[in-house]
N, C-alpha and C positions, 0 to 999 in steps of 0.2 A: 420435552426439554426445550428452553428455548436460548439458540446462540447467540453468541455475542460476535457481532463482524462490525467489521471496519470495509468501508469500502473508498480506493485512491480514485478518486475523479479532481479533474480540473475544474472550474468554476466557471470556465468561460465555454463545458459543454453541460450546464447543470439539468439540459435535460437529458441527456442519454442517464445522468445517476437519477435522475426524478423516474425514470422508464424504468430500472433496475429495480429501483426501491418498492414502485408498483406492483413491478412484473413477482417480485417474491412477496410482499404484500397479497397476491392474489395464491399463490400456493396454498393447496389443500394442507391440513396438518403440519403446517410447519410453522413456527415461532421464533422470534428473533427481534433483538437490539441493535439499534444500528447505534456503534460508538462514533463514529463519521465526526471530522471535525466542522460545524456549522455554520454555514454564512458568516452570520454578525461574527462568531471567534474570531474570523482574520479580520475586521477590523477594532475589536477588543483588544488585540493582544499589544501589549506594549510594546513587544520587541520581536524580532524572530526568533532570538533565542525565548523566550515564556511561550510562543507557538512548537517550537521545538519541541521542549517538555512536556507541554500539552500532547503533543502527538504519541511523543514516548510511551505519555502513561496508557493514553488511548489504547494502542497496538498492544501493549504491554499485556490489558486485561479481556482481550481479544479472543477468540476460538479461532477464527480466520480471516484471514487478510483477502478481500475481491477487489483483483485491479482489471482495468476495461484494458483492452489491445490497442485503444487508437492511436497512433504514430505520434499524436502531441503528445502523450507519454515520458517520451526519450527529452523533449526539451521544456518540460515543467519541470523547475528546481523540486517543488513540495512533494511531487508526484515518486518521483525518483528519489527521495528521500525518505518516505513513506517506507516503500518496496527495499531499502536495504535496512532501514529500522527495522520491518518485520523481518528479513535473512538473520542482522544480528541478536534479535528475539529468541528466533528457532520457530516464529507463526509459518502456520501453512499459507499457501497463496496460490489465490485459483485465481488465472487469467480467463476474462471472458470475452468472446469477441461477436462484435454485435450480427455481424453480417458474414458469411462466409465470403463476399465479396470485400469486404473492407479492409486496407491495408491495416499491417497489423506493428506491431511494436515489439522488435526481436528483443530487445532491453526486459519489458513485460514476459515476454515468452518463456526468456530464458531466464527470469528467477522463479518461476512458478512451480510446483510442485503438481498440477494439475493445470490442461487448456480446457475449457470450454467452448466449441465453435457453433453452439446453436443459442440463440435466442429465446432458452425455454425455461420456465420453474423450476420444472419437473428435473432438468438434466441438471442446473445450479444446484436447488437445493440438497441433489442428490449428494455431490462434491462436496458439500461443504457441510454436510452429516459424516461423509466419511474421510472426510478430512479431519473435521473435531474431534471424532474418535479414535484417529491412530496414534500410537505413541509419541507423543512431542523427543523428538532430538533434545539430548542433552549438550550437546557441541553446536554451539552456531552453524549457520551455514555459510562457507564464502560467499561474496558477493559475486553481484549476477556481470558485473562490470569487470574488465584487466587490470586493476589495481592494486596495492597492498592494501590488505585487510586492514591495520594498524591504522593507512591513513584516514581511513573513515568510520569514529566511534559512533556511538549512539549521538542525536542529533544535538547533546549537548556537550561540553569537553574539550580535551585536547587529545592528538594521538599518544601511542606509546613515547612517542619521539619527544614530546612536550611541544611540538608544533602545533599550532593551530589548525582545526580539520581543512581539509582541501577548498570546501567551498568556501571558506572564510578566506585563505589563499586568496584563491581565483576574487572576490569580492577585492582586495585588499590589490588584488594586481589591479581591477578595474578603477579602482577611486582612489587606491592606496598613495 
């Protein structure tokens, strides 16, 4: 069988996801797509919202969602948008952390359905066979953040409220 993951890296550590990519690359018997959105996409994309959607559908067609533990995590807007697109999904999400020493990212931690704290194929791939196979949740899952659910739809839209989502907010407080 082989899965479909998405994996949430930031760009400016593209080798720890190039290490990742490998490191399951090199697994015995295991097979797998990375849907991962590409270099060149973020400068393709016309807007953030056509990256948005893009992401959407990515996550959408997914078996599993892998996001790294490293602390720039919690302050990459895409990264953390990633991670509640897969909650409001229902995607599994296996947090992995590179280093048992390595500070970790509680935001990561706690939307994950599974940690991973070794460095190994063997233990990933394992997670994310038994993660693909469990019964997908019919009900989203809250988000891994204190907020209303409502104010943060899928990465494109507006809330229940007809408000614009929070980051768009927050963008509109900054330059608004």
């Amino acid at each position: 069988m082989t899965y479909t993951i998405f994996i949430c890296h930031s760009y400016l550590h593209a080798d720890i996801y190039e290490e990742l990519r490998t490191l399951l690359r090199s697994a015995g018997y295991f097979s797998y797509q990375n849907v991962s959105i590409p270099d060149d996409m973020l400068v393709d994309a016309k807007d953030d919202a056509e990256l948005g959607k893009e992401i959407e559908k990515r996550i959408g067609r997914c078996d599993v969602v892998l996001a790294l533990t490293k602390p720039v995590a919690n302050r990459r807007y895409w990264i953390v948008r990633e991670i509640e697109c897969a909650q409001l999904l229902g995607k599994p999400i296996i947090a992995i952390t590179r280093r048992k020493t390595d500070n970790r990212s509680k935001f990561v931690i706690d939307a994950a359905d599974v940690h991973i704290d070794t460095w190994r194929a063997a233990d990933i791939t394992k997670a994310i066979r038994q993660c693909a196979h469990e019964k997908k949740e019919t009900e989203p899952r809250p988000l891994a953040r204190d907020t209303d659910p409502t104010d943060s739809p899928p990465l494109s839209g507006r809330s229940a409220s007809g408000s614009p989502p929070w980051w768009q907010r927050l963008l509109l407080g900054f330059w608004g």
